[in-house]
Residue, then its C-alpha position, 0 to 999 in steps of 0.5 A: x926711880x932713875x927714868x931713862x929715854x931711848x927715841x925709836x921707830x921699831x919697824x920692827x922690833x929686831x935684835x939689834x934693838x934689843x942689844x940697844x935695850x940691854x946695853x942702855x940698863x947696863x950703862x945708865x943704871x936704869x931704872x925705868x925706860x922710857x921710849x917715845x916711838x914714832x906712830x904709823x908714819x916714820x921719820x923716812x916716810x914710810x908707813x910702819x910695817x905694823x900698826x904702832x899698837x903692834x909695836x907697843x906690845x913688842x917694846x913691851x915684851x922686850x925690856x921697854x917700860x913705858x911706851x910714849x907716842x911722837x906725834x906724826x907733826x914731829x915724827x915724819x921730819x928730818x932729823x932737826x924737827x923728829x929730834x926736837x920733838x922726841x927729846x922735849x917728850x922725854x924730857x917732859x916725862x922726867x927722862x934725865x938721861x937719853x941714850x941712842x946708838x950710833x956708827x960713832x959709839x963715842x958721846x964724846x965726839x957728839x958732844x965736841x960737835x954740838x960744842x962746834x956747831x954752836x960756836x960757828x952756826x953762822x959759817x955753817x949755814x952759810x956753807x951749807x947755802x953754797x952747797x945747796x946752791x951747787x944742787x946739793x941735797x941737804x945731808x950732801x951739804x951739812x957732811x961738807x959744810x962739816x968737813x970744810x969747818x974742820x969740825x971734830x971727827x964726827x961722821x955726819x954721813x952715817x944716819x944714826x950719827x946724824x940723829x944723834x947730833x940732831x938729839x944732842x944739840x935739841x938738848x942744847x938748844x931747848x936747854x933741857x936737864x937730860x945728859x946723853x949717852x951713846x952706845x955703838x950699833x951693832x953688826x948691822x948699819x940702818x940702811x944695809x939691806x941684807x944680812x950679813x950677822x947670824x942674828x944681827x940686821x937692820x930693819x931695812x934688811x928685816x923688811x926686805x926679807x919679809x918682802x922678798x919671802x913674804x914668810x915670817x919664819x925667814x927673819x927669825x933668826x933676827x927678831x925676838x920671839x915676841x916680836x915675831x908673834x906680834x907680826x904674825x898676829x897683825x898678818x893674821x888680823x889683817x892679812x898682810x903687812x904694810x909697806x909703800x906699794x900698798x898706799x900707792x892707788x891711794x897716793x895717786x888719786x891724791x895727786x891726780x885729783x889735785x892742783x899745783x896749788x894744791x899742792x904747794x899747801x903740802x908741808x915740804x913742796x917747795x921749789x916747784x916739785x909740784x909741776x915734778x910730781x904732776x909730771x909723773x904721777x898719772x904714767x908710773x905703775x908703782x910707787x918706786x918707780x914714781x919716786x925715781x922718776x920724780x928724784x933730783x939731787x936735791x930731792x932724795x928718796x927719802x925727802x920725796x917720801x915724806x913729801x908723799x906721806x905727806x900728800x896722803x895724809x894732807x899735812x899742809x905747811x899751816x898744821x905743820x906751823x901749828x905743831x910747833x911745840x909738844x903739847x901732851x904726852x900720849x901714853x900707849x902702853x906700859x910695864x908695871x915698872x912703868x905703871x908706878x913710875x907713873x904714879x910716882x910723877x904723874x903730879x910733875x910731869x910738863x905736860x898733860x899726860x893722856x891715856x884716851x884719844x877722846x880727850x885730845x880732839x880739838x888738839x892740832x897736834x892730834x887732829x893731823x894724827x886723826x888724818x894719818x891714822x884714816x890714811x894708814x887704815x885706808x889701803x885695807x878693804x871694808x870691814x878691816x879698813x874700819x876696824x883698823x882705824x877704830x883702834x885709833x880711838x879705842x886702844x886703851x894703853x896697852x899694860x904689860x906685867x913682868x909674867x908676859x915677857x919672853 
């Protein structure tokens, strides 16, 4: 069987990621698909909108064959680490091929850059320092380092472009047997915040939605029925769906109660943002106006909100050492497509593959996932904060039939 690996967060699940799905089948001949989705923490530092066992079931319902988790250690990071990590449990679970979207659509020029990168490394970190040094943020100064090589026409300011590269080059460098393929997004950018296609948004726009009506039945036009069920099954369950402002109280007596020193254990603090965020912290009322409070040109939005995931989730620089590398594959749900390819492979897979939480303890990689699911369940009140974490541990892999999907 032809196994193909698509990289995903479905935060949540929508059209356009369906349109994705589809277009990866017609293009790669697939026979099983593969994603492996990030858990209950995301690579821009946000907690996902549902839990990650929600979106399994809406990958599952869509098209999605087998559903793999990336460990929080490799899913909420830039681009270079979350692609690293990502491809490597791809490549593990015998993906040959890889296929994203992206603003480009054009392997191509992905291809080109990758090419370029390798051969000018060294300009382009140097580049990338003086830039920095000028107070820079980092994507700021890799698109001019970029553009003052004369690379190939890649827009590296457009996000899905950055990932894809990001993939294509952790193909290169872990020298992995994977090709990539590239498929164009469709209407909606990653980051546009409202809706301007009958049935086509991002997620970011999704979730505005759903924050602004706070009524599920306002983004239907946007998401498959399946999807939809699986959010109103979770807003039903646990009444309501998560996002930033609800782990604030949270965040704020972790930041209240530590030190600088403290804090500069925390994977990402560096260059002093620990006297920023003491700063800060004890008069903010609200998640957003914290991070606009404590924002710089080097520290973005998104870079402070993986610090601050993070800080909740007390992923210090010495686990983040640790978790250099993938070390099992976790299965979180699959098709019956997915079911036999497993059977087909499981005696080759590269690493262990492993469908109960129990057999992981000990485990650095699962230890920080232990710690992020606590903090992901800790915002509900008692009995769901509970029952929430408990779902860590007792979630046996979610099994699809072709009969259940819409």
């Amino acid at each position: 069987m032809k196994a193909v690996g698509v990289i995903v967060e479905y935060n949540p699940f929508h059209n356009g990621h369906l349109h994705h799905l589809q277009e990866t089948r017609r293009k790669t001949n697939a026979d099983c698909l593969i994603a492996v989705m990030s858990g209950n923490f995301l690579q821009r530092g946000e907690p996902a909108i549902v839990s990650k066992w929600a979106r399994t079931k809406m990958a599952l319902a869509s098209g999605i064959d087998i559903v793999i988790e990336l460990p929080y250690a490799f899913a909420v990071q830039a681009a270079e680490r979350f692609a690293s990590g990502a491809v490597r449990l791809l490549a593990a679970i015998g993906c040959r091929e890889l296929c994203f979207g992206s603003e480009s659509g054009d392997i191509a020029a992905f291809l080109s850059a990758a090419d370029t990168w390798s051969e000018q490394q060294e300009p382009f970190d140097s580049l990338v320092r003086a830039e920095l040094a000028r107070g820079q943020s980092f994507p700021r100064a890799a698109a001019a380092a970029w553009q003052a090589l004369g690379a190939a026409p890649l827009d590296l300011s457009k996000p899905n472009n950055v990932l894809g590269f990001a993939y294509v080059k952790a193909i290169r460098q872990h020298a992995l047997p994977m090709t990539p393929h590239t498929i164009p997004r469709r209407a909606a950018g990653y980051h546009d915040e409202s809706a301007s296609h009958p049935s086509i948004a991002s997620a970011t726009s999704v979730r505005k939605i759903l924050r602004q009506t706070g009524q599920l039945e306002a983004v239907a036009a946007y998401v498959p029925a399946a999807a939809l069920d699986q959010l109103r099954q979770y807003q039903e369950t646990y009444g309501r769906l998560h996002d930033w402002e609800m782990y604030f109280p949270l965040l704020k007596y972790r930041l209240l109660t530590a030190t600088e020193a403290d804090l500069r254990r925390i994977a990402g603090v560096e260059e002093g943002i620990e006297h920023r965020l003491k700063q800060h912290i004890a008069a903010a009322e609200t998640f957003a106006a914290f991070i606009a409070a404590v924002k710089t040109k080097r520290y973005t939005w998104t870079r402070l909100q993986r610090l601050c995931t993070h800080v909740l989730t007390h992923f210090t620089k010495e686990a983040q050492s640790e978790a250099a590398d993938p070390t099992y594959i976790r299965l979180l749900g699959m098709s019956e497509t997915g079911r036999r390819y497993l059977q087909q492979v499981k005696k080759q897979l590269a690493l262990p593959l492993v469908a109960k939480a129990a057999k992981l303890n000990g485990d650095p990689l699962y230890e920080q996932e232990k710690r992020a699911a606590a903090a992901y369940a800790a915002a509900f009140p008692e009995p769901l904060a509970s029952r929430a974490f408990r779902e860590e541990y007792a979630t046996a892999p979610i099994y699809f039939s072709g009969m259940e999907r819409k």
